[in-house]
C-alpha positions in Angstrom: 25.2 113.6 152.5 28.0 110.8 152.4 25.9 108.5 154.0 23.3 108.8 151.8 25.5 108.6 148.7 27.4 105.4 150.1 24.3 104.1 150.3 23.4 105.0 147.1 26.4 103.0 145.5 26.0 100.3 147.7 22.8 99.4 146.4 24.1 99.8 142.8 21.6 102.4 141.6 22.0 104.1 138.2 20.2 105.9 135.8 19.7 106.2 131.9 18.5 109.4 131.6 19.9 109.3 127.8 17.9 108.4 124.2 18.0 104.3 124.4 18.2 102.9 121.0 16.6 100.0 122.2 14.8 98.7 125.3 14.6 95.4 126.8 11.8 93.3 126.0 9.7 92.5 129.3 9.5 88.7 129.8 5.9 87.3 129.1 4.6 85.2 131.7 7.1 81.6 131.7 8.8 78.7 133.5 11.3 79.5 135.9 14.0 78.0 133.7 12.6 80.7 130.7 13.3 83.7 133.2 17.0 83.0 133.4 17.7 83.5 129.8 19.7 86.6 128.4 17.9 89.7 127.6 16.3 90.2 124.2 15.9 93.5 122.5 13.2 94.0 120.5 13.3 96.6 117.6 12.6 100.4 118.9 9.6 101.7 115.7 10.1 105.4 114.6 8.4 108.2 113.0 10.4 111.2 113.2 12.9 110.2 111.3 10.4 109.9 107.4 7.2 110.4 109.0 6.9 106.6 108.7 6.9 103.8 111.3 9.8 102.1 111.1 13.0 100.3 112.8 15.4 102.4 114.2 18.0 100.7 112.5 16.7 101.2 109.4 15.9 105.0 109.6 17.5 107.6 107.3 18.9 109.9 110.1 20.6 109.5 113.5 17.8 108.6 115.5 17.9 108.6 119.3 14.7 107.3 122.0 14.1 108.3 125.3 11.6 105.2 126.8 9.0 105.9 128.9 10.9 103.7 131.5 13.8 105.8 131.4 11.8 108.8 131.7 10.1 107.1 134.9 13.6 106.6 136.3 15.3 109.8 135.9 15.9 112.4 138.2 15.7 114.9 136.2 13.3 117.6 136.8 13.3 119.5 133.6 13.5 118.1 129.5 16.6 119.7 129.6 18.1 117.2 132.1 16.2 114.8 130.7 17.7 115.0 127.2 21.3 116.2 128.7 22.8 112.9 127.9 22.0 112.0 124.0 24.6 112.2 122.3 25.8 115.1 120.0 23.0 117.7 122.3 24.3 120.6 123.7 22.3 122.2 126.5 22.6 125.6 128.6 20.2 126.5 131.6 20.6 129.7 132.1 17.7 130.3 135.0 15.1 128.7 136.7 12.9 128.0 134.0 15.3 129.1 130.5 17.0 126.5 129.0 17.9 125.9 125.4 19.2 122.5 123.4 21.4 122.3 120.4 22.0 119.5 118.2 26.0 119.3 116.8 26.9 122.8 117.6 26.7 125.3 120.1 23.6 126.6 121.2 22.7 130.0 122.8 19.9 131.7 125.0 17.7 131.6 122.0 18.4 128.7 120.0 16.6 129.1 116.6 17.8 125.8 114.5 15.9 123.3 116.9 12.3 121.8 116.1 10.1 120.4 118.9 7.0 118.7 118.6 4.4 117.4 120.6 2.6 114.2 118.3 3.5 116.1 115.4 2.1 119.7 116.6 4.9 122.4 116.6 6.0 124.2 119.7 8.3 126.5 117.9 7.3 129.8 118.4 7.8 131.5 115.0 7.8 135.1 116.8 11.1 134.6 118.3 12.2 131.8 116.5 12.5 129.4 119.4 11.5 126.7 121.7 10.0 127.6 125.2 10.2 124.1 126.8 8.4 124.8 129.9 4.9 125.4 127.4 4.6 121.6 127.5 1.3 121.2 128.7 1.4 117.2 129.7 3.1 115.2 132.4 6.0 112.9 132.2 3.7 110.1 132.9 1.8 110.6 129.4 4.9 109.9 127.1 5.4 107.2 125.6 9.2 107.7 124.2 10.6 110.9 122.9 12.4 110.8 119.6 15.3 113.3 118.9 16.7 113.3 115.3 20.5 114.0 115.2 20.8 116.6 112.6 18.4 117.9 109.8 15.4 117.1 108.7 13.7 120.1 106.7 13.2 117.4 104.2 9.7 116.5 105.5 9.9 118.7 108.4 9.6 122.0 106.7 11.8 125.2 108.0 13.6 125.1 111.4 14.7 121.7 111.6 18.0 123.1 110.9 20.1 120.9 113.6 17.5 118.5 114.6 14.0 117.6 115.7 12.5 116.5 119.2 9.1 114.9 119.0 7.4 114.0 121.9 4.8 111.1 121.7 2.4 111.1 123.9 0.4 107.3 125.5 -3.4 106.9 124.3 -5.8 107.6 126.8 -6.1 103.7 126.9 -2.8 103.1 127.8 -3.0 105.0 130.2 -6.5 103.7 131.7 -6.1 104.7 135.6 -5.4 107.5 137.9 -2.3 108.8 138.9 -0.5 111.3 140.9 3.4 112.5 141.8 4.6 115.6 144.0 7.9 116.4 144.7 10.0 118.5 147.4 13.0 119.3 147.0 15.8 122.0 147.9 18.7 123.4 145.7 22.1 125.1 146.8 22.4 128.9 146.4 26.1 129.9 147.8 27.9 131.2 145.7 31.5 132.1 146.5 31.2 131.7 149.6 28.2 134.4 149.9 26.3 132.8 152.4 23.2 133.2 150.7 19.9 130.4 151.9 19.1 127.7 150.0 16.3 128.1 147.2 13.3 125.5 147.5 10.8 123.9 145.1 7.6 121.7 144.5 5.4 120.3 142.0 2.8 118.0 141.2 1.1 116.2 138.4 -2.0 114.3 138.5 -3.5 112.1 135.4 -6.9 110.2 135.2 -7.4 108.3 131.7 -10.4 105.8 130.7 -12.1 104.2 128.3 -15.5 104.4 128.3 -16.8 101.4 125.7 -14.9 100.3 123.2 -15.1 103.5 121.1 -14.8 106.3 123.5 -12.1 107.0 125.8 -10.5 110.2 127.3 -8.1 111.7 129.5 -7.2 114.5 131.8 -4.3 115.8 133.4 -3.1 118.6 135.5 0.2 120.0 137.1 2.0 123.2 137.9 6.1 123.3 139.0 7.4 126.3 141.6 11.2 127.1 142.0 12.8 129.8 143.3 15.2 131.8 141.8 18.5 130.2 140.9 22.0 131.8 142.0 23.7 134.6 139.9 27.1 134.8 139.4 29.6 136.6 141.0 32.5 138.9 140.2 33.4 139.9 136.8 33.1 137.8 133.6 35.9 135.3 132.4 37.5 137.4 129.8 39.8 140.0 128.7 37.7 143.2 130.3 37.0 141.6 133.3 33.4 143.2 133.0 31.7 143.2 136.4 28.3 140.8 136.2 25.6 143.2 136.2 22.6 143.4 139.5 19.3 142.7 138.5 16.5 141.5 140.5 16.5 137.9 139.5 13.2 135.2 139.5 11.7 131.8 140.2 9.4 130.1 137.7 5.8 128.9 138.0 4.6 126.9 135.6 0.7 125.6 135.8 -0.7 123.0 133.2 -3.5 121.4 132.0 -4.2 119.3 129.2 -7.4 117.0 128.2 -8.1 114.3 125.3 -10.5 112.1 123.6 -10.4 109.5 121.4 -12.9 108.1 119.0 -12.6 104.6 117.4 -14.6 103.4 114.6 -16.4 100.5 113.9 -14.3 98.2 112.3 -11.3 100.1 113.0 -12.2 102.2 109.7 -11.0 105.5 111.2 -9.6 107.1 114.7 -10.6 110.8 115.6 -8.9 112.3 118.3 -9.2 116.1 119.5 -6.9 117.6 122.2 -6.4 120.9 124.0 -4.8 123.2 126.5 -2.5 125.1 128.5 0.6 125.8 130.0 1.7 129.1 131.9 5.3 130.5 132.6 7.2 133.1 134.4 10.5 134.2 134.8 13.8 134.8 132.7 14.2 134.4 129.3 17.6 135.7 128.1 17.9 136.9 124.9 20.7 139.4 122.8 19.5 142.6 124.5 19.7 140.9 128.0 17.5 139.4 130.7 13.6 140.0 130.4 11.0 138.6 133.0 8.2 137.3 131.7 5.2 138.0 133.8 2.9 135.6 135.5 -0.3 134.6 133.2 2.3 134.5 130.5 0.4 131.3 128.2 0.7 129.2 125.6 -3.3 127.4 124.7 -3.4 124.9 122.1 -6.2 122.9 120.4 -6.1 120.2 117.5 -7.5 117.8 116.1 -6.4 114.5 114.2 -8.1 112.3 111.7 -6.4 108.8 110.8 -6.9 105.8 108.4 -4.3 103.4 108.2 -1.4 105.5 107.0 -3.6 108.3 105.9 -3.1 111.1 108.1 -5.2 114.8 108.7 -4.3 117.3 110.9 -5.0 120.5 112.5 -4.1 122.8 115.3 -3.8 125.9 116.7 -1.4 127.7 119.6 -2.2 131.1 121.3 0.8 132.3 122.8 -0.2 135.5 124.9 2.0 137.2 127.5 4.1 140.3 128.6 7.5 140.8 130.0 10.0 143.1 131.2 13.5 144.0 130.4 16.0 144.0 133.4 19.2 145.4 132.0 17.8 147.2 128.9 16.6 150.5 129.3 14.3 152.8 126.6 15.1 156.4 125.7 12.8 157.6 128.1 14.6 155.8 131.1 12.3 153.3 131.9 13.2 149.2 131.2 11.9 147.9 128.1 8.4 146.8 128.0 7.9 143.2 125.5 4.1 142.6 124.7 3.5 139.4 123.2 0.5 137.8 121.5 0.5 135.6 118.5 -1.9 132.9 116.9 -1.1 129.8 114.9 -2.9 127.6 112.1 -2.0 124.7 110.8 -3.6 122.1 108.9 -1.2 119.0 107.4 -1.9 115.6 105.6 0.1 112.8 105.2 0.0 109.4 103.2 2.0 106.1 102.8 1.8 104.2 99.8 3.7 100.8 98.3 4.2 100.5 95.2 4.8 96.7 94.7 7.1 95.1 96.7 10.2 97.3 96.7 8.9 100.7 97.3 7.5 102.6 100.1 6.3 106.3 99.4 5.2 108.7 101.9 4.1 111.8 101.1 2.7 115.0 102.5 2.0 118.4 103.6 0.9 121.9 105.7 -0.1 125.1 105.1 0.3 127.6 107.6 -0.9 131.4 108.7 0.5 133.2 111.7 -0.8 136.3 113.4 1.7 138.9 115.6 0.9 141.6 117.9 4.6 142.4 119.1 5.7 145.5 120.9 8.9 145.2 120.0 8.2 144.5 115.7 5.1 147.0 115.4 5.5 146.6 111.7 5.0 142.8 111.6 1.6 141.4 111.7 1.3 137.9 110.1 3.1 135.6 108.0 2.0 132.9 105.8 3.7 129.7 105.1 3.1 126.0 103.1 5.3 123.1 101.4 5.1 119.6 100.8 7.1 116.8 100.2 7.8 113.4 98.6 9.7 110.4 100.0 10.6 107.2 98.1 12.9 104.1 99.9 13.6 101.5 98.0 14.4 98.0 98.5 17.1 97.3 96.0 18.1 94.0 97.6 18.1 92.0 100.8 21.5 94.5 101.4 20.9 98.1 100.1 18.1 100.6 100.3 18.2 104.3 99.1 16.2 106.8 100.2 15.4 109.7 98.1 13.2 112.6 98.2 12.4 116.3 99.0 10.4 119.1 100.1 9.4 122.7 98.6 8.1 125.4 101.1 7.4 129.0 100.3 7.2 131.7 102.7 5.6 134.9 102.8 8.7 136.8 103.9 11.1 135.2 101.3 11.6 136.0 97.8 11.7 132.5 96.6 11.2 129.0 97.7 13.2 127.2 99.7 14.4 123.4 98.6 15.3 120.5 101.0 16.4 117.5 99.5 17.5 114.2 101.3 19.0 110.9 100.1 20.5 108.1 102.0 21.8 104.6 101.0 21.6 102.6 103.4 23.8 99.1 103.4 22.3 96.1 105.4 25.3 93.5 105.8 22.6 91.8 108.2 19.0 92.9 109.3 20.6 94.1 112.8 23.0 96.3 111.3 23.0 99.4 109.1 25.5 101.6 107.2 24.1 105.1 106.5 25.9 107.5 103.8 23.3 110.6 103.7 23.1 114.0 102.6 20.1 116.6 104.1 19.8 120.5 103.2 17.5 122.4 106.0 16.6 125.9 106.3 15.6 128.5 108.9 13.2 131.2 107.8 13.8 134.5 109.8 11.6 135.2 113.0 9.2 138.3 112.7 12.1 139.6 115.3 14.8 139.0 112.7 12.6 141.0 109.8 10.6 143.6 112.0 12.8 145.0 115.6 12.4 148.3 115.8 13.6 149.6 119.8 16.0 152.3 121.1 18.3 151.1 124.0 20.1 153.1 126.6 23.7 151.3 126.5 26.3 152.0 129.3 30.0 152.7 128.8 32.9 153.0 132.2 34.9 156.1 130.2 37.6 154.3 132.4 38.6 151.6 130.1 39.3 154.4 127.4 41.4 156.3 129.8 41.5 156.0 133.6 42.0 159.9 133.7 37.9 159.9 132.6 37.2 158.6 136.1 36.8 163.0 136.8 33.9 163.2 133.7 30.9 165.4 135.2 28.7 163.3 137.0 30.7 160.0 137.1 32.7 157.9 134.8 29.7 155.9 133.7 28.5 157.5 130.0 25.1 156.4 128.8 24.1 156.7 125.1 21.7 155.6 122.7 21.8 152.3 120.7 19.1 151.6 118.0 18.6 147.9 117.9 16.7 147.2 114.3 15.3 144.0 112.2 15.7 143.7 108.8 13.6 142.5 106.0 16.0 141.4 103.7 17.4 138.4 105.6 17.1 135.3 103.3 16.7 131.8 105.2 19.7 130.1 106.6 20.2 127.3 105.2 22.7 124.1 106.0 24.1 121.1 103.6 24.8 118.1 106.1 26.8 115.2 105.1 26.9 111.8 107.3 28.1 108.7 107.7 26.9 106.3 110.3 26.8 102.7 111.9 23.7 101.3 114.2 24.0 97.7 115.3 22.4 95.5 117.7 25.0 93.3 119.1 24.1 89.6 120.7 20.8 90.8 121.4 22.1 92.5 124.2 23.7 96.0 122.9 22.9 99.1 120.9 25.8 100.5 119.3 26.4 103.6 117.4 28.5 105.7 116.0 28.2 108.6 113.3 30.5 111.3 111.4 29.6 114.7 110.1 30.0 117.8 108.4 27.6 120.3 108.6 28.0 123.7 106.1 26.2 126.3 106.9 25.4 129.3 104.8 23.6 132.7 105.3 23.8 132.3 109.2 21.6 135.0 111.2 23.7 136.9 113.8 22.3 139.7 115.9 25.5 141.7 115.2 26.8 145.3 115.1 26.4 147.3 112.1 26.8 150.8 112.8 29.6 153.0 115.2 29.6 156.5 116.3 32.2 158.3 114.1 33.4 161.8 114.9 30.7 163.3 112.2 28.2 161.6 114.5 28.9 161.6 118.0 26.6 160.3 120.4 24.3 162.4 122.2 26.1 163.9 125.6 29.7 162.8 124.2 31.1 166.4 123.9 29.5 167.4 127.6 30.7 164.3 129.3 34.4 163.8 128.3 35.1 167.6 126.2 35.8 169.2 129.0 38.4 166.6 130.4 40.4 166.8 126.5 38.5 169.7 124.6 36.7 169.1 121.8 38.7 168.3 119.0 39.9 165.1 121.2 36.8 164.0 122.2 35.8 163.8 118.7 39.2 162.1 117.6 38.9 159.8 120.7 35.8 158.2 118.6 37.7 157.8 115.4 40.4 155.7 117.4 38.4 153.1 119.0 39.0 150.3 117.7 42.9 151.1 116.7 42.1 148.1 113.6 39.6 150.7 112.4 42.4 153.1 111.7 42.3 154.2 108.3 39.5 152.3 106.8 36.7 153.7 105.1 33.3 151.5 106.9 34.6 150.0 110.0 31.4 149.3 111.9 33.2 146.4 114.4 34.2 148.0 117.7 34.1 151.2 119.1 31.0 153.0 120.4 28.3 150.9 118.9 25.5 152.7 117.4 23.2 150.0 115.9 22.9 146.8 116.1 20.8 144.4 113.2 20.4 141.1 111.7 22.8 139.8 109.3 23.2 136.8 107.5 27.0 136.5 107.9 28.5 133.9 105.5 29.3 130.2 106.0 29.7 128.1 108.5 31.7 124.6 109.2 30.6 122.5 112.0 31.7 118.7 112.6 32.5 115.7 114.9 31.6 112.7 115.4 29.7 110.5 117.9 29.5 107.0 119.4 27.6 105.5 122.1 26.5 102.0 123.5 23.0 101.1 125.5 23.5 97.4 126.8 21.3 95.0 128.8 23.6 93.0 131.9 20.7 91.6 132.9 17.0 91.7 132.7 17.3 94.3 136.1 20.2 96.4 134.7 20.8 98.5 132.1 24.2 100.6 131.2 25.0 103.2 128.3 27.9 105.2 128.0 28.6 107.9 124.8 30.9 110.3 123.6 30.9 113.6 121.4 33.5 115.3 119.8 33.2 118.7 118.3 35.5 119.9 115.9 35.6 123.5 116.5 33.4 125.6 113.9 35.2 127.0 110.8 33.5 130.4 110.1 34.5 132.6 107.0 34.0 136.0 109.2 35.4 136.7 112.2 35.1 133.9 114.4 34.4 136.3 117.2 30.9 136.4 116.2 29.7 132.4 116.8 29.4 130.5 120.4 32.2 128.3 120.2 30.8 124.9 122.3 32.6 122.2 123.8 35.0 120.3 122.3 34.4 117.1 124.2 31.0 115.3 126.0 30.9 112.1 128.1 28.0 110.6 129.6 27.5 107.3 131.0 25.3 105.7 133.5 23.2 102.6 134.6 19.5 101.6 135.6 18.2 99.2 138.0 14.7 97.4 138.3 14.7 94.7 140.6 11.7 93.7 143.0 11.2 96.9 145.2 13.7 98.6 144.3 14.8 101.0 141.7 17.3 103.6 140.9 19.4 105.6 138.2 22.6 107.5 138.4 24.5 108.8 135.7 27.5 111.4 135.1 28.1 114.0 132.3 31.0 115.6 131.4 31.6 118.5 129.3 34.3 121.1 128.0 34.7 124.7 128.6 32.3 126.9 125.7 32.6 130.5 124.5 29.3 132.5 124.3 29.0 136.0 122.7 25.3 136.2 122.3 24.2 138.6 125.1 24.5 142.1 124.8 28.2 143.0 123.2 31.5 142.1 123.6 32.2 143.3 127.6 29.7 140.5 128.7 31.1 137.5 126.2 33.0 135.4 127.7 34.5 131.2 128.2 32.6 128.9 130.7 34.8 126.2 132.4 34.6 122.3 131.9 32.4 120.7 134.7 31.3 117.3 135.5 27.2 116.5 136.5 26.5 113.6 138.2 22.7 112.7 138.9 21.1 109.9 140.5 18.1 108.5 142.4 16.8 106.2 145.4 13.3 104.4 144.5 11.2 102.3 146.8 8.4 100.5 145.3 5.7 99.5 148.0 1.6 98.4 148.5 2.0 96.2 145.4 3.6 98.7 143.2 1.0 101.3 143.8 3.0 103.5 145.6 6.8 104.7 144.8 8.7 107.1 146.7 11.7 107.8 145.3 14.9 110.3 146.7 16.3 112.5 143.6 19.9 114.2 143.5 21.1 116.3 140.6 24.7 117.3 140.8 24.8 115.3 143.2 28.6 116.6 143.9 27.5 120.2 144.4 29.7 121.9 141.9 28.9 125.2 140.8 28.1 124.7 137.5 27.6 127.1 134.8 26.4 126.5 131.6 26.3 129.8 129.8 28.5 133.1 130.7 25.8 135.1 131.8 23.6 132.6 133.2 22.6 131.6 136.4 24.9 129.0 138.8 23.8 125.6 139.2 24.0 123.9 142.6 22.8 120.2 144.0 19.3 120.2 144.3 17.8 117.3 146.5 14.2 116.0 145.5 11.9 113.9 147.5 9.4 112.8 145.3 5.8 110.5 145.8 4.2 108.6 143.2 0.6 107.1 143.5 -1.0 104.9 140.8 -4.5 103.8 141.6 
């Protein structure tokens, strides 16, 4: 393994697997003499950011881009490796196929606040109220860049682009004209302290065919499916006060089969563009959620279908996704002994429009808007079965001189399960001291609406107590110290949509021609957050079921009962103390306010027309809550990454390094399993020879590369270096 990482440094590979602002332009056919001149950038064009194309320099959020060349380049195996180093994104893998992404705060094992799209078509699963990555249904090949806003953007994204949104935009099927194919092998690290354990192994494969077949139809295909095995669990007890031994369960790999097909219509004259799509992508194995581990079973799917309608800047949309699937709990167990069963099956339709209008020379509106109907059949929320949903919004920027811009505007939605509507304005002024550089002063409000979850949970859970932390005496209870009692675990409908004000102010330059540079500040308030959180203790006027036959006849009866009134001692002589102690329900609350900010800055540069470095850093104040602070993920103060690319004949390569502080996490069952992660550096990097023309690539892919054992949430899985031969065909 030295060998082959002397070598890699030797030949000077890198990577920039992080959002490039800009990208080098490719030189156009020219005189020797042309080829030696310095690198030009060339403007990245955005939608995300107003549903508008326009500069990145010029957008009205922090906008960053993942190019398709940097996607081509990466090593990373997963989006969440893939988007590890933008700036300001926090990201925990917590098994072989769960992984969750943050923008400027901490995330969790269910992050709620993040929107991802796929050319504009949600993937946020309204059910649970979060992403499932791994339902992608295309290949990395098919993306054309992937554009991740920095913060909120309800404003014309609707609800749940609380912290940010991640859009994926996808090629044409004539840019893509061609066949393709990649398949990869590779092996990853299992040991853990020294256990001994074998090494896990994985594949996959994608395989893409595109055409055009006259000069209004054209179409394309594409396949794929990922296998790993299961990922190392921790060892010992958890990093904090109790020492609470990790828990055994039978952990899992992942599978994940796709398929996804297109067409295209173009219309004479270029009067209109059709284009229908559809799909599928299959999952298995861990999710981890607040009532532990579940394993999702294989032919667990998400299907989508839509179609898209386009006139110059007129825009019509509509899709649908079918989410159906089943899993089991591994760690939770129902009154009757057995784990808990999750049956899942859900249907979405949406329909959206979308316009852009001038209005002479100094205004630009864009304006829009969806309606929206869910359908639920949840085992776990039998009372919720469908939810209905609509807004629209309004955007004006306008051109007061060659040096200032203000962007104004807002969006109304209404949902079913709230009382009222929901507001989301945005305004930013934007100063241009010179058409390559921007000043951004901006204000966004965002909302999350509650998952069906959050309003409708209704299951009984078998909790576990070791009487010994009480009182090491209890070790002699009948039938062992280990006490199991009941916990109710319930939704509730009268959660009102957390919602966040966000203030920023931020720089993006282009330097010489050569250099992206950024930087931002801000303050994010949040109000009305949604905690899964205890609400309700066993008192001595309601002991829990078996309490008087498992520890009465160690203390009698009248202790036992006082032993509940004493845990925790801060509950001593208050009149509703439902924190600590024996917990007897747990609920949704919104909880109050909450202060996150930082600031970010970051650099993308072109040496030369073969090499490309970045390097950025994120600081993260750490979050102000008005409740007990206890309750919120706490995540790391400080993130570096930096890296470097390099293109040059045959050869091609990437390697880049990530470093992040320790995190707190208290999202997973209750407070014996919460716990700190430590700090840990990532490097990754990759070995690419091009050969027969450029038709054929094989490439050598190492992520953490230095084989620490990494983890990224306190009760997930261990992260080890995996090594990745990978093959890569074009015809």
């Amino acid at each position: 393994m030295r060998t082959v990482c002397a070598w890699i440094v030797a030949l000077t590979l890198a990577t920039t697997a992080t959002a490039r602002a800009q990208t080098p332009a490719q030189p156009p056919p020219a005189a020797p003499a042309e080829a030696e001149q310095p690198p030009i950038y060339t403007e990245a064009v955005v939608v995300t950011a107003s549903k508008v194309e326009q500069q990145l320099v010029n957008a009205p959020a922090t906008v960053s881009v993942v190019s398709s060349d940097v996607i081509a380049s990466s090593p990373a195996t997963n989006y969440a490796e893939l988007l590890r180093s933008v700036p300001g994104m926090n990201i925990t893998q917590t098994s072989a196929r769960d992984f969750n992404i943050n923008m400027r705060g901490a995330t969790s094992t269910l992050s709620t606040g993040q929107l991802a799209l796929i050319d504009g078509r949600s993937l946020y699963l309204d059910f649970f109220g979060f992403v499932a990555w791994d339902f992608l249904p295309i290949n990395p090949n098919e993306i054309r860049q992937i554009e991740v806003i920095r913060g909120p953007a309800s404003a014309v994204w609707g609800a749940n682009a609380l912290s940010g949104v991640v859009n994926f935009i996808t090629k044409s099927p004539r840019e893509m004209a061609g066949t393709s194919f990649t398949m990869g092998v590779g092996t990853f690290g299992r040991e853990v302290n020294d256990n001994g354990a074998d090494s896990g192994a994985m594949w996959y494969f994608n395989g893409t065919h595109a055409a055009a077949v006259n000069d209004r139809w054209a179409y394309k295909v594409s396949a794929g499916a990922l296998s790993q095995d299961a990922l190392p669990r921790p060892q010992g007890t958890i990093n904090n006060a109790q020492r609470t031994p990790y828990p055994f369960f039978a952990n899992s790999g992942t599978r994940q089969p796709k398929f996804d097909a297109r067409v295209d219509y173009d219309a004479p004259d270029s009067a209109y563009r059709l284009s229908f799509a559809g799909g599928f992508a299959g999952t298995e194995g861990i999710i981890h959620t607040g009532i532990g581990p579940f394993d999702m079973n294989r032919g667990t799917k998400l299907a989508y279908g839509s179609a898209k309608w386009t006139k110059g800047a007129q825009k019509f949309n509509v899709f649908t996704n079918i989410l159906d699937g089943d899993a089991s709990a591994l760690l939770s167990f129902g009154a009757n002994g057995q784990p808990i069963p999750f049956l899942f099956n859900t249907k979405t339709f949406d329909a959206e429009y979308g316009n852009v209008i001038s209005i002479g020379t100094r205004q630009v509106i864009s304006f829009g808007g969806n309606a929206r109907y869910n359908s639920f059949d949840l085992s776990l929320a039998p009372r919720g079965d469908s939810r209905s949903e609509g807004g629209a919004y309004v955007q004006d920027e306008i051109f007061l001189n060659d040096y200032v811009r203000w962007v104004v505007g807002a969006r109304l939605d209404r949902f079913s399960v709230l009382d009222k509507p929901n507001f989301s304005p945005r305004t930013a002024l934007i100063l241009k001291p010179a058409p390559e550089h921007s000043v951004r002063l901006s204000f966004n409000r965002a909302f999350r609406a509650p998952s069906l979850i959050n309003n409708f949970l209704e299951v009984g859970i078998i909790n576990q107590l070791d009487l010994r932390v009480i009182n090491p005496a209890f070790a002699a209870a009948p039938g062992g110290p280990v006490y199991n009692f009941p916990v109710q675990a319930n939704g509730n409908e009268d959660l009102v949509e957390q919602q966040v004000d966000a203030y920023e102010v931020a720089y993006t330059g282009v330097i010489a021609k050569r250099a992206t540079v950024t930087a931002a500040f801000y303050y994010n308030k949040s109000k009305d957050d949604i905690f899964f959180t205890q609400v309700g203790r066993y008192r001595a006027t309601n002991p829990p079921a078996g309490w008087l036959n498992k520890v009465g006849p160690l203390v009698g009866t009248a202790q036992a009962l006082g032993i509940l009134e004493v845990l925790p001692p801060s509950c001593i002589g208050q009149t509703t103390c439902n924190g600590g102690g024996i917990p007897s329900e747990f609920s949704y609350r919104n909880l109050g306010t909450v202060i996150d900010k930082g600031f970010e800055v970051g650099v993308d540069a072109a040496v030369n027309r073969a090499l490309n470095v970045f390097a950025n850093y994120s600081y993260q104040f750490k979050p102000d809550p008005d409740f007990d602070i206890s309750e919120v993920n706490l995540p790391p103060t400080n993130r570096f990454n930096a890296g470097f690319s390099f293109s040059e004949g045959m050869f091609l390569g990437n390697m880049n390094v990530s470093y992040q502080d320790s995190a707190f996490w208290q999202d997973v069952l209750d407070s014996r399993f919460h716990g700190t992660t430590d700090a840990y550096t990532q490097v990754n990097g990759a070995l690419g020879v091009r050969w027969a023309g450029d038709k054929i690539t094989t490439t050598v892919k190492f992520n953490n590369l230095f084989d620490r054992e990494i983890q990224s949430h306190i009760f997930g899985d261990i992260l080890r270096r995996q090594v990745i031969g990978e093959l890569r065909v074009q015809f």
